[in-house]
N, C-alpha and C positions, 0 to 999 in steps of 0.2 A: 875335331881333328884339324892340324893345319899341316897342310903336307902329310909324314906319316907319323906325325909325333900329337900324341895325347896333351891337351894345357887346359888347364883351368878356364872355367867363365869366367868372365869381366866381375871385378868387387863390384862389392851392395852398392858404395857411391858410384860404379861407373854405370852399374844398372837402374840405379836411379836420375841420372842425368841422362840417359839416352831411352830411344824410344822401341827398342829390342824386345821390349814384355807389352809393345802395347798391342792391343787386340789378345791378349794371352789371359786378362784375368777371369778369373772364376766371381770373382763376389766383390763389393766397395764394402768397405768396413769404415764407420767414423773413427774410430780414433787410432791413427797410426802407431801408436808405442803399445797397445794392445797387439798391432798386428804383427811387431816387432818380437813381442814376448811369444805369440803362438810362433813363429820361427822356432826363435831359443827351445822352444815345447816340442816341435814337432810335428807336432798335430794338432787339432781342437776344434771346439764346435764353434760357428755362429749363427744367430741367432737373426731370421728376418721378418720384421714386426709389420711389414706389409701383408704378407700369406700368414706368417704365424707357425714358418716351419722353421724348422733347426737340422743345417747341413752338417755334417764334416769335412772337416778339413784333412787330410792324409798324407804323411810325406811319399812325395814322388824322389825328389831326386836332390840334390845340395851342389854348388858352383865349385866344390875342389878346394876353397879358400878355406884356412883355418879358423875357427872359432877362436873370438876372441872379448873378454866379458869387458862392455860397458859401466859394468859397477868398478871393475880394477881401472881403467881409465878414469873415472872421475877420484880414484882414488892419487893415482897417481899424479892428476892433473890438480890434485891438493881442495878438490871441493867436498869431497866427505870423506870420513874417517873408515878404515876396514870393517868395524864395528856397525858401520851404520848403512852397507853397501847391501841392501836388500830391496825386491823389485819394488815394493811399497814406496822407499825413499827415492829411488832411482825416477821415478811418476813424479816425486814432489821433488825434485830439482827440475825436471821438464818443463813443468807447468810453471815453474819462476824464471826459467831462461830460453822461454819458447823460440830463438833465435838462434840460441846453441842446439836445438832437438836435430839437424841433421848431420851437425860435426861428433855430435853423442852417438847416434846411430852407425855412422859411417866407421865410426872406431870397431865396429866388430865385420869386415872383408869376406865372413861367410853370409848365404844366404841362399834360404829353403825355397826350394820349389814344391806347390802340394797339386795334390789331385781331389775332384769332390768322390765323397764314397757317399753311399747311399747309407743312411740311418733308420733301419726299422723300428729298432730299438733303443729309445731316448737313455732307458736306465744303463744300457752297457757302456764300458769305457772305452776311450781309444784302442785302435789295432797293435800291439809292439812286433815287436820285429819278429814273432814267431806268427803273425796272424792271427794272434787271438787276443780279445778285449783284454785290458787291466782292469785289476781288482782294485778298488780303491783301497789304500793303507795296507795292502797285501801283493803290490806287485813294486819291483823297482827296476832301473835299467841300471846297466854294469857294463864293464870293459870287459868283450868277450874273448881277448886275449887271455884275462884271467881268472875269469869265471864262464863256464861254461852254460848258453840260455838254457833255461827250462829248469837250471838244477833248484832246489830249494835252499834256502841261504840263512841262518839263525842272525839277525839285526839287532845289537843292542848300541842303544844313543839317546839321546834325550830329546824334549818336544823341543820346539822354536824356542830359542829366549829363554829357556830353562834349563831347571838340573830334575823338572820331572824325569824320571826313564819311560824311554820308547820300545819296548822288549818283546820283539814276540818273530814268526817262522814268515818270512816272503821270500818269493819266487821270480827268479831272475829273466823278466819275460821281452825286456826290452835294451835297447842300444843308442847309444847317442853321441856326438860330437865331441862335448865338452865332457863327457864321462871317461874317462884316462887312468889308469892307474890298478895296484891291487885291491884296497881298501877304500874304492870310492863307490858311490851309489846315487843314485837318484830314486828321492820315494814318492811315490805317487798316490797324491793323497785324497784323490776325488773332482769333483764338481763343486761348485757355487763360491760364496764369500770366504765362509772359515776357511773352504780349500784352498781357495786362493792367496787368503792371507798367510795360513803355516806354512804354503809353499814358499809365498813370496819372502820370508825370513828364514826360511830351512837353512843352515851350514853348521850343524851338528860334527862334535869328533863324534868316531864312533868303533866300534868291531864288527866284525862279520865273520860270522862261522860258515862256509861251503859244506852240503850233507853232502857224500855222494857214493856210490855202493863200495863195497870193497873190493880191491884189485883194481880200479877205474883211475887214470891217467889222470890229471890236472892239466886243462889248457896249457901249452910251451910257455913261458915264461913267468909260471906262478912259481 
């Protein structure tokens, strides 16, 4: 609040040149554009090889700033191709122009603030926005302007990089920044390397069928 009028936090660059989060962190992570990517996510675990336990990370709250993809930026800024703007490639231009890594990062003005959540249970997924774990390759986040959480949703699209089909029934359990749109989704596809990799390449066209009883309304602007 400044006065009686609502404004935005300071962007990611102005919160990274000032000293406004310090004393505020939760955890030190090595490698910065990992911590960049859990942002973009939302949530996520890390992992500390001193004790040997593994926290969560949970969104608490976002600065008001719009999201805005670091992959369209290097695209626009003529360093890689549409085609090749996945988190994978996005790492291997970093690590060639380690000197550009904060004019890259600062190109996107939003920026997550998390909360630690207690993890009893390593095998469950992150919390979405309904408070309950995702299912790996069975939950995805949606614009719930126009799909409504919880309802179940028919997916059909292909894997990363393919014309395999991706075809089967997930449940629309979470919400996100960059998720906009009728026909848009984010799939969530687990833990570890593979998961990380078909995430980090996902931009599938695709369709989606809304199941939802009869007589039952469509969110206002579906």
């Amino acid at each position: 609040m400044v006065g009686r009028k609502v404004v935005p936090y300071p962007t990611r660059g102005e919160l990274m040149q000032s000293n406004s989060l310090a004393g505020k962190e939760i955890v030190w992570v090595d490698d910065p554009i990992e911590a960049f990517f859990l942002q973009v996510q939302g949530s996520g675990r890390v992992y500390l090889p001193e004790s040997r336990e593994t926290i969560r990370l949970a969104y608490a709250d976002q600065n008001g700033r719009p999201y805005k993809s670091i992959g369209r930026y290097l695209v626009d800024k003529g360093e890689m191709e549409l085609s090749q703007a996945s988190a994978q490639n996005i790492k291997a231009w970093v690590q060639a122009n380690p000197a550009r890594k904060e004019e890259l990062l600062n190109a996107n003005p939003s920026y997550v603030f998390f909360r630690e959540e207690k993890l009893p249970d390593p095998s469950k997924g992150p919390k979405g926005a309904q408070g309950i774990p995702l299912t790996p390759q069975r939950s995805i986040t949606i614009d719930p302007q126009h799909v409504p959480l919880g309802a179940p949703v028919f997916l059909a699209t292909t894997q990363p990089n393919s014309d395999r089909p991706l075809q089967r029934l997930v449940v629309a359990q979470d919400t996100g920044g960059a998720i906009r749109g009728v026909v848009r989704a984010d799939y969530f596809w687990g833990f570890g390397d593979e998961a990380e990799d078909k995430a980090g390449s996902m931009k599938q066209r695709g369709m989606m069928w809304v199941l939802l009883p009869k007589g039952m309304n469509p969110p206002s602007g579906n």
